[in-house]
N, C-alpha and C positions, 0 to 999 in steps of 0.2 A: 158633728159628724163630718163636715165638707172639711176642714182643719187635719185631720182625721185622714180622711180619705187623701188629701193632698200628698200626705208621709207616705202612702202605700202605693208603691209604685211597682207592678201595674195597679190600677185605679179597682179594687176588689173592695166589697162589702161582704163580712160575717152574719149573717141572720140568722137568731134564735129560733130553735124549733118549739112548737108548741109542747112536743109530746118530750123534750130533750131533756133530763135533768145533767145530764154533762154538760150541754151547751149552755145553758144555764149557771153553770160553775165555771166556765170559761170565760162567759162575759162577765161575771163580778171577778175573777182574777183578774181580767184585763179591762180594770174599769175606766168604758168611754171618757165620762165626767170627770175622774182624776185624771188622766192622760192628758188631756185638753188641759188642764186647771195647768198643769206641769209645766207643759208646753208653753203656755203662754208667760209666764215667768223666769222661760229663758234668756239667759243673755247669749248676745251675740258672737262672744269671745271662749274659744273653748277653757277651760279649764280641770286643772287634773282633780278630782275628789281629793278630800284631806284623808289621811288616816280613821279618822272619826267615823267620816263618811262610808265610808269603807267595809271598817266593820259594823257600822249599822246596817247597810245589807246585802253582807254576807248573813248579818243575825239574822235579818230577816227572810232570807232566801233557805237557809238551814229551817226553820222555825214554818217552812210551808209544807215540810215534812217530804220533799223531791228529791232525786238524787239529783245532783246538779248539776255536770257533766255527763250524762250517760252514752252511750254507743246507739247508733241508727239501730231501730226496730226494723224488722222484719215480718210481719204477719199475712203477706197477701195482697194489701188492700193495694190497688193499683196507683201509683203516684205520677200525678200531672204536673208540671211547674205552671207558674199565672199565664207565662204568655202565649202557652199550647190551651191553657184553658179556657182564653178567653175569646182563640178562636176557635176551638171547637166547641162552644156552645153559644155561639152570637144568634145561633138560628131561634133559642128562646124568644116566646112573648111573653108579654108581661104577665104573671101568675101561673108561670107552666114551671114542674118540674122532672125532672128526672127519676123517678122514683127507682128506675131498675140498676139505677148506677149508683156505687156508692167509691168515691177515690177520696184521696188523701192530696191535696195541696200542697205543693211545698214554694219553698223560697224565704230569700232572706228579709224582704220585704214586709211578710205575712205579719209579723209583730212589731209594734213599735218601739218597744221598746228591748225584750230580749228574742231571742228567738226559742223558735216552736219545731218538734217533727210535723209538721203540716198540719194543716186543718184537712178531718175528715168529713165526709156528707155528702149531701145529693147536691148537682147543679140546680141552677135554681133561680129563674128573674122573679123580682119584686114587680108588685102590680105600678110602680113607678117606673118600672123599666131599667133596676140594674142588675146585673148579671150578680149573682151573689152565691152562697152554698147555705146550703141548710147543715147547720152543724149536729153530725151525731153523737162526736166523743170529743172528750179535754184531751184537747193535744198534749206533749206532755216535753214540757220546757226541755232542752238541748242544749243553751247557751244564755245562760244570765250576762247580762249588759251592767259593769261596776259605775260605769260614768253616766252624767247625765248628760244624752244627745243635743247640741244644740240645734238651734231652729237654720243658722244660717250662718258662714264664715266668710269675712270680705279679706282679714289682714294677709295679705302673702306669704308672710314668714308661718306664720301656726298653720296655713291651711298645707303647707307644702312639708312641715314638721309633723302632720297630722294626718297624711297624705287617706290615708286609710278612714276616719272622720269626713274629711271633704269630701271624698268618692262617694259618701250617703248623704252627705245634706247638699251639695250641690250640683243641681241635676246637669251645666253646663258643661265641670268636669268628667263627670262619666260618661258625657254623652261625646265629648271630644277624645277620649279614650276607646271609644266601640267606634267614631267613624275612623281614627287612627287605623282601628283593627281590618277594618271596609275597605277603606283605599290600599291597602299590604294586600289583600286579597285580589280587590280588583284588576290592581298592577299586575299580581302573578295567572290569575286568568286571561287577562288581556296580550301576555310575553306566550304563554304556553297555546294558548290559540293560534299563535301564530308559530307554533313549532319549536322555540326555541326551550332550552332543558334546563334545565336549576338544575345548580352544581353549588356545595361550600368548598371553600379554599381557604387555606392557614392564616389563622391571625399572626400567632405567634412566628419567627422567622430572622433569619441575620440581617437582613434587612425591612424598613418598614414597606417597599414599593413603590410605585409609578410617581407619586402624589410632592410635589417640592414643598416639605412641610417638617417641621420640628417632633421627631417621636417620641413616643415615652418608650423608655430601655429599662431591662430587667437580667435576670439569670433565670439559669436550669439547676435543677438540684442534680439535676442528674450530669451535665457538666456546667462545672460551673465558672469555667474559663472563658466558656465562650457568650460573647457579645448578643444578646436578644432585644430585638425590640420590635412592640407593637402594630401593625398595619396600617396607616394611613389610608390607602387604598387595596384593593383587591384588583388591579389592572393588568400589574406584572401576571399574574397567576393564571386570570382569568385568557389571555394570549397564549400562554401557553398551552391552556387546553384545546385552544383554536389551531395550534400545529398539530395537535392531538388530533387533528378528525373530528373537532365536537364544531359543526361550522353555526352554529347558534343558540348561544348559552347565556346565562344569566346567572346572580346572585342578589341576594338580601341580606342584607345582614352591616352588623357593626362594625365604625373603623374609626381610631382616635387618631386625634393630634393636641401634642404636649405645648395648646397654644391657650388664647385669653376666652372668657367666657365672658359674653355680653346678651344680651336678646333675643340675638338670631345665632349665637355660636355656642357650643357645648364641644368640651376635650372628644368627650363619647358620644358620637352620633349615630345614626343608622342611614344606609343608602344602597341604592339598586343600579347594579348595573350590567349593562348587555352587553352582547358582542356578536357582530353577525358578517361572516364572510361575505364576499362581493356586494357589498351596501355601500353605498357612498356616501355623500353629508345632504343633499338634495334627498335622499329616501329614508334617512336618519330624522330628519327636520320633520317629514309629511307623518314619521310615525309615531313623532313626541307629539303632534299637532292633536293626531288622531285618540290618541292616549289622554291628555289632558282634555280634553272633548267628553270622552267617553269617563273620566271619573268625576267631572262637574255636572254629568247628568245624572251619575249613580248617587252623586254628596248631595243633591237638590232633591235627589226623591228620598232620601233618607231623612234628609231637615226637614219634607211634608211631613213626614211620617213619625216614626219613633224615638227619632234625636229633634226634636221640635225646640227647644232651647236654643240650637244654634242658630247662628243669620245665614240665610238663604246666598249663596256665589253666588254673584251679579258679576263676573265674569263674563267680558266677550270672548270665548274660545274658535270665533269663526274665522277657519283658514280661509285663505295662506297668513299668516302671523305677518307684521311689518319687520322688514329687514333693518341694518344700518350696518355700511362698511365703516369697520374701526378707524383706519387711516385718513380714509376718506372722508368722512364725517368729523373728524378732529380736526383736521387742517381746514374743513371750513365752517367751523365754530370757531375756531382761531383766529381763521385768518391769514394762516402761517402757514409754511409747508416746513414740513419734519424734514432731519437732515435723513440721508441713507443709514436707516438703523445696523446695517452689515458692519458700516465702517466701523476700525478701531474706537475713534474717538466719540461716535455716537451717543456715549452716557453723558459726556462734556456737555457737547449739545445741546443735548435735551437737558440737561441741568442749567442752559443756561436761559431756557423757557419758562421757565419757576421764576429764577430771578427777575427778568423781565416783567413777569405777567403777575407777579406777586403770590402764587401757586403755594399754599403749602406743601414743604417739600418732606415727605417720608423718610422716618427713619430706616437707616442703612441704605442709602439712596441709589439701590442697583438698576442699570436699565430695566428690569422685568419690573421691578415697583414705581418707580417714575411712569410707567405707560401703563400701569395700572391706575397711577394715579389721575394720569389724564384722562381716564375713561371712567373714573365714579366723579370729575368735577365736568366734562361735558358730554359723556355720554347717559350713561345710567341713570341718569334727570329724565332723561327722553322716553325710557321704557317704563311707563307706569302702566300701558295696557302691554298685552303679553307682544312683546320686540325680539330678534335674532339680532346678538351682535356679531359680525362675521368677519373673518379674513385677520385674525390676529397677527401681529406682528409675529415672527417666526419664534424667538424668543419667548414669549409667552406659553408655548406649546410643545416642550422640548421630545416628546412621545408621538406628536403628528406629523403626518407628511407634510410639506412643503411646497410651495411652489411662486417663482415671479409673479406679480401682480401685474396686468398688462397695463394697467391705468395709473397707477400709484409708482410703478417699477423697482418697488420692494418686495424683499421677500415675506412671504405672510403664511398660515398655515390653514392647512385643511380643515378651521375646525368653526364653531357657531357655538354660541353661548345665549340660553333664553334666559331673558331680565323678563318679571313681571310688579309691578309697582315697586319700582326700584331696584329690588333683590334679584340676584343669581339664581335659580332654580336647578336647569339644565346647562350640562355642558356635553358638548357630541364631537368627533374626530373621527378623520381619516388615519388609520393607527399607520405610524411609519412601519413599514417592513423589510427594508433595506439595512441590515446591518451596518453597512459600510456610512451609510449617513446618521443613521442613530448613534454609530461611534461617535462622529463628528457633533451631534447634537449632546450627545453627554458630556463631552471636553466641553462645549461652548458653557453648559449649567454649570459648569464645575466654579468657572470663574464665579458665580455668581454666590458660592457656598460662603455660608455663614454659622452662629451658632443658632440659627433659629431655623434653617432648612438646609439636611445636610445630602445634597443631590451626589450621589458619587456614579461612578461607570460601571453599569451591572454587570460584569463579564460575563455569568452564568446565564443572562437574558440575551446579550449578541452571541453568545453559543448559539441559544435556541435559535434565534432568527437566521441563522446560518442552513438551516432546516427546511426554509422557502415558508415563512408565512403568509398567506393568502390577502390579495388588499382587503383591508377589513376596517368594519366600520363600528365604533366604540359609542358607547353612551354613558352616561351618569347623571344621576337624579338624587337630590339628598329628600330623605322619606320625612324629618323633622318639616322642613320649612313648605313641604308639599303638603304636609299635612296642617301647618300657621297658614297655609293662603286658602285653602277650601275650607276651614272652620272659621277662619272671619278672627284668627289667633296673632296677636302681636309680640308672646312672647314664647322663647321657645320652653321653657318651666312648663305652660301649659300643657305641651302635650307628649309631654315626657310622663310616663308614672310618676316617678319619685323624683320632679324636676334635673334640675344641674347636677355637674360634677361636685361644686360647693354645697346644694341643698343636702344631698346623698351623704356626704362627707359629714357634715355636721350630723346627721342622725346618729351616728354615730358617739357625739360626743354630749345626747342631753341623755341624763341621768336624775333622777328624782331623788331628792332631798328626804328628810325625815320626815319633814311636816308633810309628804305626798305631794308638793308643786315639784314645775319640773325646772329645772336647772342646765349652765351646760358645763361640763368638766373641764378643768384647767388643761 
């Protein structure tokens, strides 16, 4: 039984009534003793039934005299799902029943092997003390099960080709898919609390947006001359509703880039981001601080409770977070002092810091990647507990405001970027609002254009800013890797439904053979 119970999740027990002759016909249809026998002669590796297999039970399912699909009954009896049942009757002692209630149980859980419209009966603790129902009627089959369940799946490829499979035998996958769904939640009670409004804004668009990144490009049927592509970010968009009057907004939701897929990066992500008039980067910072606070305490009472699978955040989120100025901090891990990043010849430069310093030097070697790259070999080592990296070299930030550094005497931008064990999380900005310099800052990216990010001059966006946008203070959070750091996830497949853009893609391409295995199409 305990084997038994382990599959049935919530943790429910079926007890025969003495006086039941259904319930009695329900426990030899679903017999304990074979079920178990079954169960334990699984393998661990799914596999598709042969044809054979197949039609042996179908014969069998046919030959129990059911219809074997039918449509939800409807007759009255009041239906509870496990997890309202089993707190609204925890107040049972052992040997007490319900006698004046009689509901119908449902969920997908309830049968182990197909499923059931619910089990009917009275609530009911056994005199050992579990909460159980006294069955009155044979529930009556709803969905026959053709495959045999296995007990457990480790390999990556079948569990994420099987995605549907793994979501019931492995309780770590679904339980990282329900806090996925908690922290989205959390996030948007925690932005709405504080006044600001959920808005969506266009994926699709002649441009992708704010974001200096490689888009995926398409057509319209409707014209099909003109140029479409993808969103990288919602930035542009979401500024614009901020000249709108909307002085504190937000979104969720999806935004690609037509680049590589490795661990932590998928084409298709998901990410949130705010926007809040008169906010600077100093109340931007205190309120990613306050945020990430407040969802490691919400993910930790969840892993007590109902997601118990997962590993508990051992995160320190106690502000104020530790700072590091970019410049400042690399020239004294260096050693060296950077040339004036303004000047013409600056990429020279600093290209010649690699060579010296033995630096792997990145492909298409533009000043904005070179100082990227000096900041994942001596900075982003440093941020393993949650770090602000701040004062970006101006370049790095071609959408934020700007301003001399009094210490450094370069130019650097308004903006802070939180690293926790390693990775990027957040990034936060003073959003430039001066037309006349985001002209300037869009010439400067342009040089920088390649075929892998293709930054051009939004004329339709310095229209709007022409309009008086308000100083305003920008955020971005990607919701994947927010959700790898509070579930204890190192990859980002896990907590994606249907993993990568590559996992997704291939579903598409396995096809089952004659013999009933599966196969993938040429």
């Amino acid at each position: 039984m305990s084997s038994l119970q382990k599959c049935l999740r919530p943790p429910l027990r079926f007890v025969r009534s003495s006086t039941s002759t259904a319930a009695a016909a329900y426990c030899r249809f679903y017999s304990i003793a074979q079920i178990l026998k079954r169960t334990e002669a699984r393998a661990n590796n799914l596999t598709v039934n042969s044809e054979e297999s197949h039609q042996t039970r179908r014969e069998a399912l046919v030959r129990s005299g059911r219809e074997l699909y039918p449509r939800i009954r409807h007759d009255g009896t009041p239906t509870m799902p496990c997890k309202s049942f089993l707190e609204s009757y925890k107040y049972l002692t052992p040997g007490d029943t319900v006698e004046a209630t009689e509901l119908s149980l449902q969920g997908s859980k309830l049968a182990f092997i197909d499923l059931a419209q619910g089990v009917k009966g009275r609530p009911h603790r056994t005199k050992r003390g579990q909460l159980s129902i006294l069955v009155t009627e044979l529930p009556q089959l709803i969905s026959p099960c053709l495959h045999e369940l296995p007990t457990d799946l480790q390999n990556q490829e079948t569990r994420i080709r099987n995605r549907h499979v793994d979501l019931q035998v492995n309780r770590r996958a679904a339980h990282t898919l329900r806090l996925r769904s908690s922290i989205i939640s959390e996030t948007r009670k925690f932005l709405t609390s504080y006044h600001y409004l959920e808005v969506q804004t266009p994926i699709l668009a002649n441009t992708a947006g704010g974001a200096v990144a490689r888009a995926f490009a398409t057509t319209a049927g409707e014209f099909p001359e003109r140029h479409i592509e993808l969103r990288t970010a919602p930035e542009i968009w979401l500024k614009r509703l901020v000249l709108g009057g909307f002085e504190r907004i937000f979104e969720l939701g999806p935004c690609f880039r037509n680049e590589g897929i490795d661990k932590t990066h998928n084409p298709e992500f998901t990410t949130c981001e705010f926007y809040a008039a008169y906010e600077g980067l100093p109340s931007l910072m205190s309120t990613t601080e306050r945020l990430l606070t407040r969802l490691a305490t919400a993910t930790n009472e969840l892993i007590k409770g109902p997601l118990s699978s997962l590993p508990v955040c051992d995160i320190d989120f106690a502000s104020p977070f530790r700072r590091l100025d970019f410049i400042k901090e690399i020239e004294s891990a260096m050693n060296y002092r950077l040339p004036d990043l303004a000047h013409k010849d600056s990429e020279a430069e600093v290209l010649k810091i690699f060579t010296e310093r033995n630096i792997r030097i990145p492909e298409r070697a533009t000043l904005p990647r070179l100082l990227d790259r000096l900041s994942a070999e001596y900075l982003e080592p440093l941020c393993q507990s949650p770090t602000w990296i701040i004062h970006h070299p101006e370049c790095l930030a071609p959408l934020s405001k700007s301003f001399v550094d009094p210490e450094s005497q370069q130019r650097v931008s308004a903006r802070a970027e939180l690293f926790i064990g390693g990775k990027e999380l957040v990034n936060t900005y003073e959003e430039e609002n001066s037309p006349f310099e985001q002209r300037r800052k869009f010439q400067e990216q342009a040089k920088y254009r390649d075929d892998t990010s293709r930054m051009e001059i939004d004329e339709s966006y310095l229209e709007a800013l022409e309009w008086g946008l308000p100083p305003t203070g920008g955020w971005g959070c990607g919701i994947d890797r927010l959700v790898m750091l509070l579930s204890g996830t190192d990859r980002i497949n896990d907590v994606l439904p249907f993993g990568n853009l590559r996992n997704v893609v291939s579903l598409g391409s396995v096809r089952r053979d004659t013999a009933g295995s599966e196969a993938a199409s040429p």
